[in-house]
Biopython code that builds the backbone (N, CA, C, O; Angstrom):
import numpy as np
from Bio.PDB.StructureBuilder import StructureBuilder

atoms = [
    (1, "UNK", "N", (121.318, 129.828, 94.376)),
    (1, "UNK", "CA", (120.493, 128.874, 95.087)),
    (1, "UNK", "C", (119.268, 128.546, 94.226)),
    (1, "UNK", "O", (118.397, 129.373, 93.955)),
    (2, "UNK", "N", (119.276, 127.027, 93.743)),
    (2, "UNK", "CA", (117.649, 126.574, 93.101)),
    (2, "UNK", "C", (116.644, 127.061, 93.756)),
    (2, "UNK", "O", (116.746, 127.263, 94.967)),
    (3, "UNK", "N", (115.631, 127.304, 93.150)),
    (3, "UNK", "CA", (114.130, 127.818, 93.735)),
    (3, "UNK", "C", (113.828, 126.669, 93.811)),
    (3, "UNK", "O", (114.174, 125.708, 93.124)),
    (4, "UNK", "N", (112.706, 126.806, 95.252)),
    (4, "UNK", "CA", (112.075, 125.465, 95.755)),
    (4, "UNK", "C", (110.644, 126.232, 95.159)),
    (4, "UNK", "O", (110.367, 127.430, 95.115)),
    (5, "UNK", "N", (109.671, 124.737, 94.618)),
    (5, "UNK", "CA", (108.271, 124.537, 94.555)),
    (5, "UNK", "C", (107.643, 124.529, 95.865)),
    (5, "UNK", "O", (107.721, 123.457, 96.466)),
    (6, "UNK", "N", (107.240, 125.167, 96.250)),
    (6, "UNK", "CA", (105.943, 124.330, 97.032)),
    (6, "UNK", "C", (105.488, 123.270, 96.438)),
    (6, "UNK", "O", (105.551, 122.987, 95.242)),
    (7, "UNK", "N", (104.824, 122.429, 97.684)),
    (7, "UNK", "CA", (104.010, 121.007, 97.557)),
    (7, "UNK", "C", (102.843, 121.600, 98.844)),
    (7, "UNK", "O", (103.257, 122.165, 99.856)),
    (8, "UNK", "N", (101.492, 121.370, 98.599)),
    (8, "UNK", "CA", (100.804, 121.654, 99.319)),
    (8, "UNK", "C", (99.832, 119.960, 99.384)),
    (8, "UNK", "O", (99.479, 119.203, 98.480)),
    (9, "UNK", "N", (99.665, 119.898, 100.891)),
    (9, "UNK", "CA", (98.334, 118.493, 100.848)),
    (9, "UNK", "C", (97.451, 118.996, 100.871)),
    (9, "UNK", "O", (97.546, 119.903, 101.698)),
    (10, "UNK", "N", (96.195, 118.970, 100.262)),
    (10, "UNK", "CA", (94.769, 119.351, 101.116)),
    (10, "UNK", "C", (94.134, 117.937, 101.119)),
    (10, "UNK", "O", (94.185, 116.927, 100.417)),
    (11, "UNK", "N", (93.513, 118.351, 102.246)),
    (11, "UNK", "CA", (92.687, 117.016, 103.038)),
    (11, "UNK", "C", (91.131, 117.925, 102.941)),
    (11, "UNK", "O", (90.866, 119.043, 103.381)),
    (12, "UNK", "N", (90.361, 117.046, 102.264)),
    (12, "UNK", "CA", (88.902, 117.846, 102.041)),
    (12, "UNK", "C", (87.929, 116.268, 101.970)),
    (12, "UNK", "O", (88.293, 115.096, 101.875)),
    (13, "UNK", "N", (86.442, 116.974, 102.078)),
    (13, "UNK", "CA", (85.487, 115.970, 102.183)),
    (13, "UNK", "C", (84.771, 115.813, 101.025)),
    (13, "UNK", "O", (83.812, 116.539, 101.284)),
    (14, "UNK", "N", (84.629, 115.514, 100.277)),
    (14, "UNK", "CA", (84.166, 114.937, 98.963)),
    (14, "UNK", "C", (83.336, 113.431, 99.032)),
    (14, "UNK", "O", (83.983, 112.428, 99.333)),
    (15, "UNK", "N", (81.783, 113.328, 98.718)),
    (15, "UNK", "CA", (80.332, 112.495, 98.873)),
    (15, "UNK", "C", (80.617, 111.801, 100.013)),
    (15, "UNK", "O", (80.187, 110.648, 99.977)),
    (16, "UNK", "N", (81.451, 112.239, 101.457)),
    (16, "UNK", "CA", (81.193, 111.175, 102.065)),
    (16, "UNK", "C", (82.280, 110.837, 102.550)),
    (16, "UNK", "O", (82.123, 110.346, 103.668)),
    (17, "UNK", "N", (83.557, 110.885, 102.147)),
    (17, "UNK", "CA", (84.848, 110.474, 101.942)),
    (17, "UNK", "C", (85.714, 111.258, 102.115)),
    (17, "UNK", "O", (85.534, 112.306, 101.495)),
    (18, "UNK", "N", (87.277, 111.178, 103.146)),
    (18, "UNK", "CA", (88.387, 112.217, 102.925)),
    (18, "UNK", "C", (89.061, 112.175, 101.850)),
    (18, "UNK", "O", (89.810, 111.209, 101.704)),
    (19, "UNK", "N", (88.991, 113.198, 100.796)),
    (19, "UNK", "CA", (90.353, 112.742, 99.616)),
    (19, "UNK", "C", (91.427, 113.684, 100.327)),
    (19, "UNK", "O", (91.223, 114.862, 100.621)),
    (20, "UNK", "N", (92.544, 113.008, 100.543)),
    (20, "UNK", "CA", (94.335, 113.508, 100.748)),
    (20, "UNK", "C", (94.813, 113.301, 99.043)),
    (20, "UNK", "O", (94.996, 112.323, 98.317)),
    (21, "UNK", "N", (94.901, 114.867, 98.866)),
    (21, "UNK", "CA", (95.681, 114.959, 96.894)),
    (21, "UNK", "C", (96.672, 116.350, 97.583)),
    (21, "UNK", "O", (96.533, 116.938, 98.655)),
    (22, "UNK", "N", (97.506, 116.519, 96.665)),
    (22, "UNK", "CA", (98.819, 117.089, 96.541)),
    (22, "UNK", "C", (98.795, 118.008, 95.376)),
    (22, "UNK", "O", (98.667, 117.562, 94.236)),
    (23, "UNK", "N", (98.900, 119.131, 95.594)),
    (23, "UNK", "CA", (99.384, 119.818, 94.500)),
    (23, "UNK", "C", (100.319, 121.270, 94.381)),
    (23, "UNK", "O", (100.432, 121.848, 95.462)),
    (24, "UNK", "N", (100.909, 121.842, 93.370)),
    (24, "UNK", "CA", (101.667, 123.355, 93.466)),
    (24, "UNK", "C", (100.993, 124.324, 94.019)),
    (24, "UNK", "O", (101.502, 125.036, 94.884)),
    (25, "UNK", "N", (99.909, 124.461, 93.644)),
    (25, "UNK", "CA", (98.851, 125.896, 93.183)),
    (25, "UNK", "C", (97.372, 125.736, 93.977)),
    (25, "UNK", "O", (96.277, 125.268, 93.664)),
    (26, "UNK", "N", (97.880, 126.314, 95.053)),
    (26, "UNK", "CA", (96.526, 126.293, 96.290)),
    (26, "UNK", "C", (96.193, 128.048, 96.324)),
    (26, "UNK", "O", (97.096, 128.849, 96.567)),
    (27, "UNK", "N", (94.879, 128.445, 96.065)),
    (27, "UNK", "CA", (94.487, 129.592, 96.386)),
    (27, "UNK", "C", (92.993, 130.123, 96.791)),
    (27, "UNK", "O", (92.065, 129.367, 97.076)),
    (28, "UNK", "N", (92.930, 131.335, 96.771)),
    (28, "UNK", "CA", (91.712, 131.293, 97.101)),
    (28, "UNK", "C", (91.056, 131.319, 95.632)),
    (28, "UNK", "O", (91.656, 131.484, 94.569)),
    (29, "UNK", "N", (89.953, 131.156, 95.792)),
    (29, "UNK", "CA", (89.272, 131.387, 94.196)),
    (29, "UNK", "C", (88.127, 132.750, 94.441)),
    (29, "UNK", "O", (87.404, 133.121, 95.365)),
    (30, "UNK", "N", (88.439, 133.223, 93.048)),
    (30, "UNK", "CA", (87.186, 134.740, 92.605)),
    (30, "UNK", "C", (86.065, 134.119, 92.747)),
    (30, "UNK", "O", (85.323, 134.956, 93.262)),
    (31, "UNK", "N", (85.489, 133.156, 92.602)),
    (31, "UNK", "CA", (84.338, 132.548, 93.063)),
    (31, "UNK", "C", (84.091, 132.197, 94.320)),
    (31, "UNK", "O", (84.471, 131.135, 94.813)),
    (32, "UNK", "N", (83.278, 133.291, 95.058)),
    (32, "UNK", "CA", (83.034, 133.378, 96.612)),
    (32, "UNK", "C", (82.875, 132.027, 97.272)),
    (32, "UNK", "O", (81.928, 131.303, 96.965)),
    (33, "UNK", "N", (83.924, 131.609, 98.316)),
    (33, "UNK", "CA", (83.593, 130.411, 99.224)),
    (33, "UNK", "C", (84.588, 129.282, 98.587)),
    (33, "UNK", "O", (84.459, 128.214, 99.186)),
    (34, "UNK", "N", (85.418, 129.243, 97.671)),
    (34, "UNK", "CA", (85.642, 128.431, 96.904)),
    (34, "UNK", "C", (87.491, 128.395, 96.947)),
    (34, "UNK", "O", (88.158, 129.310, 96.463)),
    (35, "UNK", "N", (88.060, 127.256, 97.566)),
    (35, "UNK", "CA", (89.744, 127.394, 97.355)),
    (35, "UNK", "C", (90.011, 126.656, 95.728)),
    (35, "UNK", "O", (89.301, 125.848, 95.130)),
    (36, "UNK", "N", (90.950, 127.116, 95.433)),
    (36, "UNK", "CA", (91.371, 126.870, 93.667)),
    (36, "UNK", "C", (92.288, 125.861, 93.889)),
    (36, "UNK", "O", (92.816, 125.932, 94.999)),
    (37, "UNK", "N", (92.698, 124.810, 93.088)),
    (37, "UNK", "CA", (93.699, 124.056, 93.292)),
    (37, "UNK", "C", (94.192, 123.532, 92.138)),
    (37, "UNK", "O", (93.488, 122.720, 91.538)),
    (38, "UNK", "N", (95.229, 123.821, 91.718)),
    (38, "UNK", "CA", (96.331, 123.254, 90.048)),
    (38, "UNK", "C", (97.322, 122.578, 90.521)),
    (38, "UNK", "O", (97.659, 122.430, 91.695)),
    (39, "UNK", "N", (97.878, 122.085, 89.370)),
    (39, "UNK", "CA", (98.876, 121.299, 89.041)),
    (39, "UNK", "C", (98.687, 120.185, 90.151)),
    (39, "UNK", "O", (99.450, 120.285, 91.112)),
    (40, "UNK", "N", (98.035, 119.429, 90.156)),
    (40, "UNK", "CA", (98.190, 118.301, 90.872)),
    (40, "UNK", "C", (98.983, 117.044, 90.857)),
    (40, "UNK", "O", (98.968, 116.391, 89.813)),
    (41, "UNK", "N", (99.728, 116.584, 91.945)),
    (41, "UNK", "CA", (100.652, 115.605, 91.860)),
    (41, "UNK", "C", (100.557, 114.748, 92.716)),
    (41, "UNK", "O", (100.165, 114.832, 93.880)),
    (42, "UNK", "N", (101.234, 113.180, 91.636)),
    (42, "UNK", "CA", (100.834, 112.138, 92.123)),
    (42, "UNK", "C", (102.473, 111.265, 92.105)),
    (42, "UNK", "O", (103.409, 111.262, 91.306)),
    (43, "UNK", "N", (102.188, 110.513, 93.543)),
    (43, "UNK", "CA", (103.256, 109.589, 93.386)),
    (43, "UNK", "C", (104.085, 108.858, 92.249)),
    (43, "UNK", "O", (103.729, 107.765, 91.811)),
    (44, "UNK", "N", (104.940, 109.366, 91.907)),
    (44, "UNK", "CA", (105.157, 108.915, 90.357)),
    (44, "UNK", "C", (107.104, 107.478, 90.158)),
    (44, "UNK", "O", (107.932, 107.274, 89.270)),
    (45, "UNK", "N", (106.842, 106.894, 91.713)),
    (45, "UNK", "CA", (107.452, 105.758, 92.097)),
    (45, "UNK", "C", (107.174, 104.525, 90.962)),
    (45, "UNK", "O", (106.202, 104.182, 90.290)),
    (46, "UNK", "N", (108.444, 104.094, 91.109)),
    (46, "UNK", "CA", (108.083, 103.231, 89.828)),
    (46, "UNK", "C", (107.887, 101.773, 91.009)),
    (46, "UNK", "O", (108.756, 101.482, 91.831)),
    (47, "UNK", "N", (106.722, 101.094, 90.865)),
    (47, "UNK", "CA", (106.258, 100.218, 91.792)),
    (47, "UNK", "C", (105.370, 99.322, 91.029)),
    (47, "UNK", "O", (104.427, 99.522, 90.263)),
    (48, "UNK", "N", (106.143, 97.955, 91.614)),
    (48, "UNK", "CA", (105.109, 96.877, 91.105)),
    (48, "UNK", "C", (103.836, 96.764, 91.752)),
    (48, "UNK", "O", (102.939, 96.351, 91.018)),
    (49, "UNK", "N", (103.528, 97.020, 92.924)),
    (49, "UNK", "CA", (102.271, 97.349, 93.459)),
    (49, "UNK", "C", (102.109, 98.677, 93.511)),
    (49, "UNK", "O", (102.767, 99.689, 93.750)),
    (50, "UNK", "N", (100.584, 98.219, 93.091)),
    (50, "UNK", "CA", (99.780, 99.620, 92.900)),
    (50, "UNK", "C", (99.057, 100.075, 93.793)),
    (50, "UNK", "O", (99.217, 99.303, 94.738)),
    (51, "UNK", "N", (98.309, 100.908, 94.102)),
    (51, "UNK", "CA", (97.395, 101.509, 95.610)),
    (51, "UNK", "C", (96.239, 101.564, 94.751)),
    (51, "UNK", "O", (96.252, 102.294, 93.759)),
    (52, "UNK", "N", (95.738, 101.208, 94.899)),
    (52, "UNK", "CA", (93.925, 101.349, 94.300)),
    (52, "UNK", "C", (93.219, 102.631, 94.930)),
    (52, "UNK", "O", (92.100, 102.914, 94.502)),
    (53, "UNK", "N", (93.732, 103.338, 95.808)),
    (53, "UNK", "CA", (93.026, 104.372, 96.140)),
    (53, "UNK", "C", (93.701, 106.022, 95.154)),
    (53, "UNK", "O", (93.242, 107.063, 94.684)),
    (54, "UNK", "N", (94.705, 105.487, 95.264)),
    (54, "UNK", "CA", (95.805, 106.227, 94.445)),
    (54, "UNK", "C", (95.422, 106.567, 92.881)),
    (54, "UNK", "O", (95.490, 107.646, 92.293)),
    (55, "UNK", "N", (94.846, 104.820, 92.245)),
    (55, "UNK", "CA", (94.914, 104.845, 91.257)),
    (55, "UNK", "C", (93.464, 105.441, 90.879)),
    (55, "UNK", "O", (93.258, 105.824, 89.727)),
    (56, "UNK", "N", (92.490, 105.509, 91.842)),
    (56, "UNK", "CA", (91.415, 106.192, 91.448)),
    (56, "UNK", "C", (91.579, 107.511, 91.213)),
    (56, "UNK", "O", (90.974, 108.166, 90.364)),
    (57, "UNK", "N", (92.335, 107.868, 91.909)),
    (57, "UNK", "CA", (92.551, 109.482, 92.438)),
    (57, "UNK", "C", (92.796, 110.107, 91.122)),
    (57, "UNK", "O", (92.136, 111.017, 90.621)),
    (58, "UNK", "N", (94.309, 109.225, 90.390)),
    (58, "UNK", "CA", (94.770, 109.711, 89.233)),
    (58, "UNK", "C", (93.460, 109.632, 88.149)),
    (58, "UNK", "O", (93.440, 110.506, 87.282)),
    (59, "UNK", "N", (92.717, 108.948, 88.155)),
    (59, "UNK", "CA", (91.764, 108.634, 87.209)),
    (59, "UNK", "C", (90.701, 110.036, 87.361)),
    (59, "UNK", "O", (90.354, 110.780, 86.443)),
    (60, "UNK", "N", (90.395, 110.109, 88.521)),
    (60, "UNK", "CA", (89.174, 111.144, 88.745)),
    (60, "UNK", "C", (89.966, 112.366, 88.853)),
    (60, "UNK", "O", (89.205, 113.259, 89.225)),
    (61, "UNK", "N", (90.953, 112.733, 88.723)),
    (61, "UNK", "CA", (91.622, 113.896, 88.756)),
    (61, "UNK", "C", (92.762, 114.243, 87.006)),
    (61, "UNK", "O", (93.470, 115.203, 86.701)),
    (62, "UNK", "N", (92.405, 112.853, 86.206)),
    (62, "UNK", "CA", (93.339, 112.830, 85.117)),
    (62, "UNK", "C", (93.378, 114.037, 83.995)),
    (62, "UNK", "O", (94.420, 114.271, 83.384)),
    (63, "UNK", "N", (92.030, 114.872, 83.741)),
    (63, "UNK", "CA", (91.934, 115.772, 82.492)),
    (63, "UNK", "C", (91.274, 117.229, 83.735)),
    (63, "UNK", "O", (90.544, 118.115, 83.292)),
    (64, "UNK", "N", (91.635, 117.200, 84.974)),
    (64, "UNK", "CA", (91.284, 118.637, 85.484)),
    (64, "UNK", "C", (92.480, 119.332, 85.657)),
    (64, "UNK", "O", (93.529, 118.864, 86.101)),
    (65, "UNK", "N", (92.175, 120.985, 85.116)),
    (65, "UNK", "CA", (92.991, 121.361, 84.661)),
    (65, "UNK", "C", (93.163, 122.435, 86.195)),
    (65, "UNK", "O", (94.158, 123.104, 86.475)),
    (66, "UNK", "N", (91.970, 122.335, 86.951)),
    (66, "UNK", "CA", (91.933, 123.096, 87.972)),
    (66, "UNK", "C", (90.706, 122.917, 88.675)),
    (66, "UNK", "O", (89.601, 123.034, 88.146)),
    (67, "UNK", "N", (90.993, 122.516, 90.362)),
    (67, "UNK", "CA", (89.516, 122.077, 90.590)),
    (67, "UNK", "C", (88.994, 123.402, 91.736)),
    (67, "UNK", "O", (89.788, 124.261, 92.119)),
    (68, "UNK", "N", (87.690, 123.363, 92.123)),
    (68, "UNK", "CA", (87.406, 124.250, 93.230)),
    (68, "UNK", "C", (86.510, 123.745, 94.120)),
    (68, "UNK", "O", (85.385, 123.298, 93.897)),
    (69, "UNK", "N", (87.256, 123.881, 95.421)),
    (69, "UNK", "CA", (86.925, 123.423, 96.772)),
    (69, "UNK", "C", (86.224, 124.075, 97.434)),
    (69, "UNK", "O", (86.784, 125.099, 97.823)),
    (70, "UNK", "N", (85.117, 123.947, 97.793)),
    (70, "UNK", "CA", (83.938, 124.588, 98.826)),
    (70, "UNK", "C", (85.277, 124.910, 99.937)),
    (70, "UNK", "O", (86.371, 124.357, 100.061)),
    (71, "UNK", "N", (84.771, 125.817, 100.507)),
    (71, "UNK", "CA", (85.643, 126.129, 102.133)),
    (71, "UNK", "C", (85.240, 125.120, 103.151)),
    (71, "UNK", "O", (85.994, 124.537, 103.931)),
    (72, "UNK", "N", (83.984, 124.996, 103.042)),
    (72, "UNK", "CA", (83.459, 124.347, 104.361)),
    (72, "UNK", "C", (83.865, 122.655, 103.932)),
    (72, "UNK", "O", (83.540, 121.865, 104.818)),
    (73, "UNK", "N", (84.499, 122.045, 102.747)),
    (73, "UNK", "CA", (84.587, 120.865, 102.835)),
    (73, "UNK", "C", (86.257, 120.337, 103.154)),
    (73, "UNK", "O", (86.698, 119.191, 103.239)),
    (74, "UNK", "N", (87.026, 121.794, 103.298)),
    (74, "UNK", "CA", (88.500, 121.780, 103.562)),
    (74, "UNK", "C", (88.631, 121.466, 105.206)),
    (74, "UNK", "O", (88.210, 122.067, 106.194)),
    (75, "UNK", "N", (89.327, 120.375, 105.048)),
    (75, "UNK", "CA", (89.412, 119.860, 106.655)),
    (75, "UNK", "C", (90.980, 120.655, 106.885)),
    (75, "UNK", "O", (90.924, 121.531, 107.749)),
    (76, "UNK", "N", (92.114, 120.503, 106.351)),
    (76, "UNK", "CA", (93.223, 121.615, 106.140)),
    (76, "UNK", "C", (93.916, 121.469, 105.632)),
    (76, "UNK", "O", (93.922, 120.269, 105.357)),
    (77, "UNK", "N", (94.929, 122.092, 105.078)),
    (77, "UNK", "CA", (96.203, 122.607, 103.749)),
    (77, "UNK", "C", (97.323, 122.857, 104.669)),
    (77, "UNK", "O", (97.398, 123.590, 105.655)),
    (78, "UNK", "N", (98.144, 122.100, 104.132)),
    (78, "UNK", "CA", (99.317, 121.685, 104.854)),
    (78, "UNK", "C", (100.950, 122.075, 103.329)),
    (78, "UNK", "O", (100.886, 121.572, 102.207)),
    (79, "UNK", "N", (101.837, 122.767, 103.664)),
    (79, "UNK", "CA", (102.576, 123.036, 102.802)),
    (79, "UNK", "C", (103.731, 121.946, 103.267)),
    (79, "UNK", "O", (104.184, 122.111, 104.399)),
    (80, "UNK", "N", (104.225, 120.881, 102.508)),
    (80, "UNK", "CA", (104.797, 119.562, 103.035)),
    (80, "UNK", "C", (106.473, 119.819, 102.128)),
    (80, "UNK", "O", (106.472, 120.656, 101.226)),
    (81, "UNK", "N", (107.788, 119.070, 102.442)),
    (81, "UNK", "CA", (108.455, 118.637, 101.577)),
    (81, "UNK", "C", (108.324, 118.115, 100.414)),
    (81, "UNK", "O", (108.654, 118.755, 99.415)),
    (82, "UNK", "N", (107.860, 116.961, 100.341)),
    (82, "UNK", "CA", (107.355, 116.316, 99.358)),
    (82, "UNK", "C", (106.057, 115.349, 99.087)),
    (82, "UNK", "O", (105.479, 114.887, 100.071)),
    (83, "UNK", "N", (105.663, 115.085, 97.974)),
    (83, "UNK", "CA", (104.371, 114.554, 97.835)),
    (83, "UNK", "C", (104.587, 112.781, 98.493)),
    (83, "UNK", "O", (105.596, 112.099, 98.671)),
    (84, "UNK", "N", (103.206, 112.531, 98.700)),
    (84, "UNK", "CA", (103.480, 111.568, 99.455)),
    (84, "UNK", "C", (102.255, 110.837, 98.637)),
    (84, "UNK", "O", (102.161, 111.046, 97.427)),
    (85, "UNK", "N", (101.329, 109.989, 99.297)),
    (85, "UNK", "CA", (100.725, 108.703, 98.578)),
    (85, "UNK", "C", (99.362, 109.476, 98.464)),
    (85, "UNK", "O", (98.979, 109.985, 99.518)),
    (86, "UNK", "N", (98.646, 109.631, 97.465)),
    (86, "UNK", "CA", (97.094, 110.311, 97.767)),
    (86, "UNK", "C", (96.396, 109.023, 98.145)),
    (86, "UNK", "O", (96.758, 107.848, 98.212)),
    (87, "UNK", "N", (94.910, 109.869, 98.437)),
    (87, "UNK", "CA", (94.228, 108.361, 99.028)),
    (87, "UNK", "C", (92.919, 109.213, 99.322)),
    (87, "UNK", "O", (92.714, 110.424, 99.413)),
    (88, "UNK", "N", (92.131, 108.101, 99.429)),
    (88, "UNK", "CA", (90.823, 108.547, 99.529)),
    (88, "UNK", "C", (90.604, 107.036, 100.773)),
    (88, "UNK", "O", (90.883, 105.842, 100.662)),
    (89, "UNK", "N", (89.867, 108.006, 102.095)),
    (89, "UNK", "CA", (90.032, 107.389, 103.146)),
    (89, "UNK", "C", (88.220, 107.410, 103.408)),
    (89, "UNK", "O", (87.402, 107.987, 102.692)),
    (90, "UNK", "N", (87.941, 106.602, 104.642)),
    (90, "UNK", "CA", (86.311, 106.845, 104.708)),
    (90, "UNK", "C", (86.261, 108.326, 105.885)),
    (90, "UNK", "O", (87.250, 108.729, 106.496)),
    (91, "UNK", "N", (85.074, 108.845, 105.958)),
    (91, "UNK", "CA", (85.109, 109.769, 106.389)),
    (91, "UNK", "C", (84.159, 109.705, 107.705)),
    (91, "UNK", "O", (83.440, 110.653, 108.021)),
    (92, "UNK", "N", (84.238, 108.304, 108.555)),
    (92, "UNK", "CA", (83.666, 108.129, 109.515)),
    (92, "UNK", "C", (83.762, 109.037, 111.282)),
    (92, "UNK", "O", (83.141, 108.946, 112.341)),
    (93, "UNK", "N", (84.854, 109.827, 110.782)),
    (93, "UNK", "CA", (85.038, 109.864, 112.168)),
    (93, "UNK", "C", (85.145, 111.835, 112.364)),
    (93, "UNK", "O", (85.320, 112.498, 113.386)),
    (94, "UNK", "N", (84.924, 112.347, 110.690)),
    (94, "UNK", "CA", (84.871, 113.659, 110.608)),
    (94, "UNK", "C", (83.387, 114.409, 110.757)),
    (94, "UNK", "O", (82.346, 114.063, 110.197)),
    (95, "UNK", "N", (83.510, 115.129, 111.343)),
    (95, "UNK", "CA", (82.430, 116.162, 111.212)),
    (95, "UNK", "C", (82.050, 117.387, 110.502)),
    (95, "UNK", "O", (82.686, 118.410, 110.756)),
    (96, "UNK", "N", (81.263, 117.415, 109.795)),
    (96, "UNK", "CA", (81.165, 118.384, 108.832)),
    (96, "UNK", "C", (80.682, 119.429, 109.165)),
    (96, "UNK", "O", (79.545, 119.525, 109.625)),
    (97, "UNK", "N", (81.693, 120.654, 108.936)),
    (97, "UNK", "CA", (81.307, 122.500, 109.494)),
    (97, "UNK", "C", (80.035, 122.574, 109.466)),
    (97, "UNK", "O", (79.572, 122.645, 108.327)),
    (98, "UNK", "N", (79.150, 122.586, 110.476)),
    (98, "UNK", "CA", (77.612, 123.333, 110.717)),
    (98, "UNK", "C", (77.257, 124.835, 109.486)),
    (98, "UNK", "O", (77.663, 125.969, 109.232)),
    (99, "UNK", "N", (76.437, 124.026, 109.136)),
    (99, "UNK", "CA", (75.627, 125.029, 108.091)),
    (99, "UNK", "C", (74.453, 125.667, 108.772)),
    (99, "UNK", "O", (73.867, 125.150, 109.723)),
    (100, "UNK", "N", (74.073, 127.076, 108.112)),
    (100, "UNK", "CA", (72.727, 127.199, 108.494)),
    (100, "UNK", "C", (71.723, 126.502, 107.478)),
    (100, "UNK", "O", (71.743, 125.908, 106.401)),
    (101, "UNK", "N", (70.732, 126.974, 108.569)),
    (101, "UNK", "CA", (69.532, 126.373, 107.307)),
    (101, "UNK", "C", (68.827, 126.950, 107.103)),
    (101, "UNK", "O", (67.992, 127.419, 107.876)),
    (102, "UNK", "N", (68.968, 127.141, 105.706)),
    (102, "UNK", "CA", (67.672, 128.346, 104.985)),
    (102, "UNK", "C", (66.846, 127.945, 104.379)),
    (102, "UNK", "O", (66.536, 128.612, 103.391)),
    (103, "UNK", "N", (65.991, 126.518, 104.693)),
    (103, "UNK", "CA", (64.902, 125.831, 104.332)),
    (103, "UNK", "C", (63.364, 126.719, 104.813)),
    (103, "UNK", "O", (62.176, 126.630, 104.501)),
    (104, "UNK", "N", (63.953, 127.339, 105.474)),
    (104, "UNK", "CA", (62.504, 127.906, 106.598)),
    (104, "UNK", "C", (62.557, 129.371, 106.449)),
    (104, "UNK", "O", (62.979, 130.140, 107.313)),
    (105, "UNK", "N", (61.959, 129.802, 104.938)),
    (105, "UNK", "CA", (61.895, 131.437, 104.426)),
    (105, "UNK", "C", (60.834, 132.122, 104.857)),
    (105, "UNK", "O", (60.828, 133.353, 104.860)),
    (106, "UNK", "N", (59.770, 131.355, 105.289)),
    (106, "UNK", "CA", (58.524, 131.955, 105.107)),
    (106, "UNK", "C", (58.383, 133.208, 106.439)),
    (106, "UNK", "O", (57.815, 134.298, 106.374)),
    (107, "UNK", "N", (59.191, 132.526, 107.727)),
    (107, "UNK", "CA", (59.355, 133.487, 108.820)),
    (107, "UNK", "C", (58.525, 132.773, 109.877)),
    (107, "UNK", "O", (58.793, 133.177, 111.009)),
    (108, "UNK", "N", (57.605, 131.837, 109.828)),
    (108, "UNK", "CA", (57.015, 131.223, 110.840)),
    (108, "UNK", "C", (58.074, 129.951, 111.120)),
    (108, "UNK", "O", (58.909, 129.409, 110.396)),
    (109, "UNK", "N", (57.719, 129.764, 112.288)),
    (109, "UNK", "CA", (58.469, 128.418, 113.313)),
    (109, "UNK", "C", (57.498, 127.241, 112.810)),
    (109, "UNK", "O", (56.283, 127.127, 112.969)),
    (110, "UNK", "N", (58.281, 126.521, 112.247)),
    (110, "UNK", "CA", (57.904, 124.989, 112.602)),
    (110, "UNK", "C", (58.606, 124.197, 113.588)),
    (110, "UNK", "O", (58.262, 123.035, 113.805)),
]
sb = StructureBuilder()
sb.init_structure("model")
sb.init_model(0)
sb.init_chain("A")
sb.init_seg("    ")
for serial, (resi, resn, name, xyz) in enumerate(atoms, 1):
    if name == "N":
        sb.init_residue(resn, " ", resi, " ")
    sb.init_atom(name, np.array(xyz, "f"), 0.0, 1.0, " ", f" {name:<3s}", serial, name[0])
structure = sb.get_structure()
């Protein structure tokens, strides 16, 4: 029996924006707070139209050899059949995990 790859989606928040990218190699990373992500893959359909969101994706993702994802900007990781269209969507309608705030060291209340 052929060995199957995983294909993993992660859907994360990046300046503002959902990026949906695809890749083999989802983990946690040795750098506290941080998911690891390799081999990334892109729709590779041979198509006279192009996706402009797609084609950014490949561009801003073209020479990383491995990227790392804050936890708190992972909306969720999904292990799929196959890769599907990446895209970078607006991020109007997500809410971003509550942080504390450690602006206020001194110990008095403002």
């Amino acid at each position: 029996m052929a060995s199957r790859q995983e294909i993993y989606r992660i859907t994360f928040l990046n300046k503002g924006k959902v990026y949906e990218i695809f890749a083999r190699q989802v983990y946690q990373s040795e750098l506290y707070g941080f998911i690891e992500v390799e081999e990334f893959l892109f729709d590779e359909r041979s198509q006279v139209v192009v996706d402009p969101g797609e084609e950014k994706l490949k561009t801003e993702f073209q020479d990383v050899k491995r990227s790392f994802i804050p936890l708190q900007a992972i909306i969720r990781i999904d292990e799929v059949e196959k890769t599907g269209i990446a895209k970078i969507s607006s991020g109007d309608n997500i809410m971003p995990f509550p942080m504390p705030n450690f602006g206020n060291r001194s110990g008095s209340e403002s």
